[in-house]
C-alpha positions as CSV (number, residue, x, y, z in Angstrom):
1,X,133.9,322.5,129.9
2,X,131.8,323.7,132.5
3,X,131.7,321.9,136.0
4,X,127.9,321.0,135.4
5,X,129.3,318.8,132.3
6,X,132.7,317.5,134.4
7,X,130.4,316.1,136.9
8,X,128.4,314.6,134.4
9,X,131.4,312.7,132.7
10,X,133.0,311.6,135.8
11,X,129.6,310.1,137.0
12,X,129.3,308.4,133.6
13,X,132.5,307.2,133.3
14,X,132.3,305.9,137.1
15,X,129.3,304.0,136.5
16,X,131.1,302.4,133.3
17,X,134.2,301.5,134.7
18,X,131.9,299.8,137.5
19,X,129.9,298.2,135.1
20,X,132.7,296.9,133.1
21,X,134.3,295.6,136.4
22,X,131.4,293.5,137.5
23,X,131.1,291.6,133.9
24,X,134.9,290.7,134.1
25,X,134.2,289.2,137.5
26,X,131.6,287.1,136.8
27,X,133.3,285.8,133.4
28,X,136.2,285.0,136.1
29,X,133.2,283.4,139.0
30,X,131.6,281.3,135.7
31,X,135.3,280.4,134.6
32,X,135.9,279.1,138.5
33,X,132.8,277.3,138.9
34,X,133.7,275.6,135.3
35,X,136.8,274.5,136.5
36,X,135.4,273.1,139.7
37,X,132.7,271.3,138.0
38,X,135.1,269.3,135.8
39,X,137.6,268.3,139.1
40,X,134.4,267.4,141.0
41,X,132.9,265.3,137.9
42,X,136.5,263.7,137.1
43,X,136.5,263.0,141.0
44,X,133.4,261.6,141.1
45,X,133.6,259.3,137.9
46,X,137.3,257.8,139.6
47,X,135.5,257.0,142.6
48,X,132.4,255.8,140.9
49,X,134.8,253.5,139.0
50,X,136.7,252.0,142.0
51,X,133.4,251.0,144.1
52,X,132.5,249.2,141.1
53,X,135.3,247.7,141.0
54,X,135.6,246.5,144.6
55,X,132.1,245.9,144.8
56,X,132.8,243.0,141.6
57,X,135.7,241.8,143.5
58,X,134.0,241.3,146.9
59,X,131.1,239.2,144.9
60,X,133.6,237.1,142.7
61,X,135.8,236.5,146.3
62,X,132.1,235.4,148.1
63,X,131.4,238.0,150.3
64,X,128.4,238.5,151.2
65,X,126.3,240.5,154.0
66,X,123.9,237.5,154.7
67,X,126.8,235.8,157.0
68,X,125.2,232.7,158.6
69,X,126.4,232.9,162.5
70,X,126.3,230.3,164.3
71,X,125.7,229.9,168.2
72,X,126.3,227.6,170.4
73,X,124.0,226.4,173.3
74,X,126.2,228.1,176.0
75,X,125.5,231.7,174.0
76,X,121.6,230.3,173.6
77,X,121.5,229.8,177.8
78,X,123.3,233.6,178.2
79,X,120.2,235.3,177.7
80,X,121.0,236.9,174.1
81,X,118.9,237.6,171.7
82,X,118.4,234.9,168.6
83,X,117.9,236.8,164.7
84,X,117.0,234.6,162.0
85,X,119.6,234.6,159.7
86,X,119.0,233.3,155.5
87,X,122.8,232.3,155.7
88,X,124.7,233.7,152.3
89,X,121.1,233.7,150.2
90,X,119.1,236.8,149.8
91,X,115.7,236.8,149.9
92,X,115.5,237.9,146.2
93,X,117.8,234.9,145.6
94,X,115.5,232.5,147.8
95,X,112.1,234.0,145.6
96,X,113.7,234.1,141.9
97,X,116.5,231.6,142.1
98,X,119.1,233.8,141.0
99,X,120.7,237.3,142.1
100,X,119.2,240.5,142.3
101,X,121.7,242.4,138.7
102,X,122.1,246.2,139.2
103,X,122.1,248.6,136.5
104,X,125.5,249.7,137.6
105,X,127.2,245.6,136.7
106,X,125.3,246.1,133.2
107,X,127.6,249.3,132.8
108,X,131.1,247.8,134.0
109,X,130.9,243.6,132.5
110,X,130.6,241.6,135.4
111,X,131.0,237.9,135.6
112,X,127.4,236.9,135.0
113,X,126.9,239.3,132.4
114,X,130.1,238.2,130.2
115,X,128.9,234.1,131.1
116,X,125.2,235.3,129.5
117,X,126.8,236.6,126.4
118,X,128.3,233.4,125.5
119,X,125.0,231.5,125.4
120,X,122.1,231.5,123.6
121,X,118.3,231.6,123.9
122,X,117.9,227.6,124.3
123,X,121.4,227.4,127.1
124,X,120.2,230.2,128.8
125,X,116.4,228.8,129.4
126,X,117.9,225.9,130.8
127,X,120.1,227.4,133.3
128,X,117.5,229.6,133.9
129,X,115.0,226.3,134.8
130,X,118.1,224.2,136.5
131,X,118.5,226.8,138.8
132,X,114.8,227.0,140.0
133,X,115.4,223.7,140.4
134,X,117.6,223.7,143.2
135,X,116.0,226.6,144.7
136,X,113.7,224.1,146.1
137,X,116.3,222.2,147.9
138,X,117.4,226.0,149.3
139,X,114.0,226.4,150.6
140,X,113.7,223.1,152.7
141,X,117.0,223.8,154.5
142,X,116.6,227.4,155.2
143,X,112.9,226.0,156.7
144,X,114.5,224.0,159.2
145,X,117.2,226.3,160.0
146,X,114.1,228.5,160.9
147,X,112.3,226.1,162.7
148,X,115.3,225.6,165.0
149,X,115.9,229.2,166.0
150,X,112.2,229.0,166.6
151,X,112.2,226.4,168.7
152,X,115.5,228.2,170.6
153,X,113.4,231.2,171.0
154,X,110.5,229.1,172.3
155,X,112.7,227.7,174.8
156,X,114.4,230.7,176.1
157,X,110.9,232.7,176.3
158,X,109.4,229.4,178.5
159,X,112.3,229.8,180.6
160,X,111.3,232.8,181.9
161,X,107.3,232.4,181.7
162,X,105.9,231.6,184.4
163,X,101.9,230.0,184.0
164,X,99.2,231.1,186.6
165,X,96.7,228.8,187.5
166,X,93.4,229.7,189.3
167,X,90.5,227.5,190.8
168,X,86.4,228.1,191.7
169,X,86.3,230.0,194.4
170,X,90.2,231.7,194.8
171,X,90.5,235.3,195.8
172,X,92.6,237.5,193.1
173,X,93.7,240.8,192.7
174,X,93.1,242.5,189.3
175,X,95.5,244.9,187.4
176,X,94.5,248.2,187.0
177,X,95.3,249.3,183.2
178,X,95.7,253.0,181.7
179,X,92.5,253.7,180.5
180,X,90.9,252.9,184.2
181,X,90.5,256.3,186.0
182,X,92.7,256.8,189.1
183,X,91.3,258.0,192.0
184,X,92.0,261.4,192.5
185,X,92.4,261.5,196.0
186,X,95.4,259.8,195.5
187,X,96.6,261.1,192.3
188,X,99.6,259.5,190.9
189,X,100.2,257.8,193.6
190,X,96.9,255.6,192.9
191,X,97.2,251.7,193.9
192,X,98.1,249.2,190.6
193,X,96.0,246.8,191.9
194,X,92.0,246.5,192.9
195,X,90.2,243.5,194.8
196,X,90.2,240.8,195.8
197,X,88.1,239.5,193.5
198,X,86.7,235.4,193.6
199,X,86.7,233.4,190.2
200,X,83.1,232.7,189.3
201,X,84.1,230.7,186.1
202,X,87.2,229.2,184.2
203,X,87.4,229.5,180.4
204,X,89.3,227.8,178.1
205,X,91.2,230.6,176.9
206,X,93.4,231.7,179.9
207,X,90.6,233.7,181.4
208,X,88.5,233.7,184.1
209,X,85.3,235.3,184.9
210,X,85.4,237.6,188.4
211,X,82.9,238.3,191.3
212,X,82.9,240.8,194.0
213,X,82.8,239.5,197.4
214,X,79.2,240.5,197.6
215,X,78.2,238.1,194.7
216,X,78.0,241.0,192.1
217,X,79.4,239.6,188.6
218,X,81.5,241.3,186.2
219,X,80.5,241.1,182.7
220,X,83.3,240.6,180.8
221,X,86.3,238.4,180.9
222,X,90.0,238.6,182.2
223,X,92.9,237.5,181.3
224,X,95.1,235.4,183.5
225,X,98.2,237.7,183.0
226,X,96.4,240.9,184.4
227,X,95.6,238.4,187.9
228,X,97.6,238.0,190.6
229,X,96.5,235.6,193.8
230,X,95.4,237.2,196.7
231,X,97.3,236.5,199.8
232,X,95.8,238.1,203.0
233,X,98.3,239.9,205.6
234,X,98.7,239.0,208.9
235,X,96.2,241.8,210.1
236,X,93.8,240.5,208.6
237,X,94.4,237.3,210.0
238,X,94.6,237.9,213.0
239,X,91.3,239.5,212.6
């Protein structure tokens, strides 16, 4: 054998030792990632199993996210926040009369599903209808509970509102908002406030119609919560 030909067969017999190595590894990789597959599934099913299972328990024990809280006056007066609550109802519940079923209960029998095997077409319409029923009764008391957390938040936001009230002829100074153009000579540092102004009219709607001092009228409206009353400084005065 010449050493043109033992190069040859040590080059071919390189590439298919290589090529024999690389299929045995990923037989071995696909094996692995089999293996893995079936632990994670298994894993997944047992834990898929034991949420249903607490998740029945917690419903059957009465449970339930929609906890009503309730406040008393003293936590009203400290300035917190009041969220309407729908005590233990959901508001699926409150609309249909009855609980929202997932598709994972149908799977694993829950209580309503084994109570709705055991009746018939006629049993089941008239559940179905008492139900709706006393849904109505639901309704009116979760409408007053409503009304009264309204009316709390009423009272704590007119605790801290304060009405302005403005007559003919009172000087005021007017709120400059965003899309007014500051004065460049100032820059950021521009004034939040131009004026005085004097009220030529009062509407009915919390707004008043403004003057220059010079008699020239403004043509639309303001609001009384961009106004503030005008109170001259001693300078002024004294002038």
């Amino acid at each position: 054998m010449t050493r043109t030909q033992q190069r040859h067969f040590q080059r071919n017999y390189g590439q298919m030792m290589r090529q024999q190595q690389g299929v045995e590894r990923s037989k071995a990789t696909s094996e692995i990632k089999v293996v893995n597959q079936n632990v994670l599934e298994d894993k997944n099913e047992e834990n898929i199993e034991e949420l249903m299972k607490e998740s029945i328990e917690n419903e059957c024990v009465g449970k339930s996210r929609f906890e009503h809280r309730k406040k008393d006056e003293d936590e009203d007066d400290s300035g917190r926040l009041i969220t309407i609550q729908f005590g233990t109802l959901s508001p699926f519940q409150l609309t249909y009369g009855q609980e929202a079923l997932l598709p994972r209960k149908i799977n694993v029998q829950s209580i309503r599903m084994a109570l709705q095997n055991d009746l018939n077409g006629d049993q089941y319409t008239e559940a179905l209808a008492q139900s709706l029923l006393e849904l109505d009764k639901i309704k009116l008391d979760i409408l007053d509970k409503l009304q009264v957390q309204k009316q709390k938040m009423a009272k704590y936001y007119n605790r801290k509102f304060v009405a302005k009230f403005f007559r003919l002829g009172d000087l005021v100074w007017k709120t400059i908002l965003l899309l007014t153009s500051k004065d460049p000579k100032y820059g950021k540092w521009s004034p939040n406030w131009e004026g005085p102004y004097r009220v030529e009219n009062v509407l009915s709607n919390e707004a008043y119609h403004l003057e220059d001092l010079d008699g020239t009228k403004h043509v639309r409206s303001t609001n009384e919560k961009y106004l503030q009353k005008y109170v001259p400084s001693v300078q002024k005065v004294n002038d």
